[in-house]
C-alpha positions, 0 to 999 in steps of 0.5 A: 491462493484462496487467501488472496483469491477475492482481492483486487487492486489495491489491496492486493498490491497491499498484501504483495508489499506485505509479503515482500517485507516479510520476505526481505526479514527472512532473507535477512536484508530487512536490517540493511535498509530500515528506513526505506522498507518502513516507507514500503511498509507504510505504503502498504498501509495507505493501500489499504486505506485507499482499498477500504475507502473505495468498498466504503464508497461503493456501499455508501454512495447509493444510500448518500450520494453526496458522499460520493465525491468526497469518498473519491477524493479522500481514495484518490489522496489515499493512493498518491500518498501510498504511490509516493511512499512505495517509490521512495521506499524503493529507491532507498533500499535499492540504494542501500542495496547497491551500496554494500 
């Protein structure tokens, strides 16, 4: 677990999510549902970015504070579009999923 020791938060939701998809190819169910788990997978990548702008307002607020408010509104933006990309990619695999 070193790997992902020092991760928190969204980036390691990110790197679960990650893992999953490389699961579900190994398992052979990845094919099933393309679409829902491209959504997952694009999800994870707005986790990123909602991670990498969050360690970007932490080390740039002190310096400009002005930035501040607009680094969280980008971060806040970044985790509603992630949350809503998880969730619809849940639903279409689950759907696809139940229905064979």
């Amino acid at each position: 677990m070193a790997l992902i020791e020092g991760l928190a938060g969204s980036a390691a939701l990110a790197v679960g999510i990650f893992l999953v998809l490389v699961f579900a190819q190994y398992a052979k169910i990845r094919d099933s549902a393309p679409k829902g788990f491209s959504f997952l997978a694009a999800g994870a990548v707005f986790l990123l970015l909602e991670a990498s702008t969050a360690w970007g307002k932490g080390m740039l607020s002190s310096a400009v504070p002005a930035l501040d408010g607009v680094l969280g509104g980008l971060q806040l933006l970044w985790a509603v579009i992630a949350w809503l990309l998880v969730l619809g990619g849940t639903l279409f695999v689950a759907k696809e999923l139940i229905m064979k």
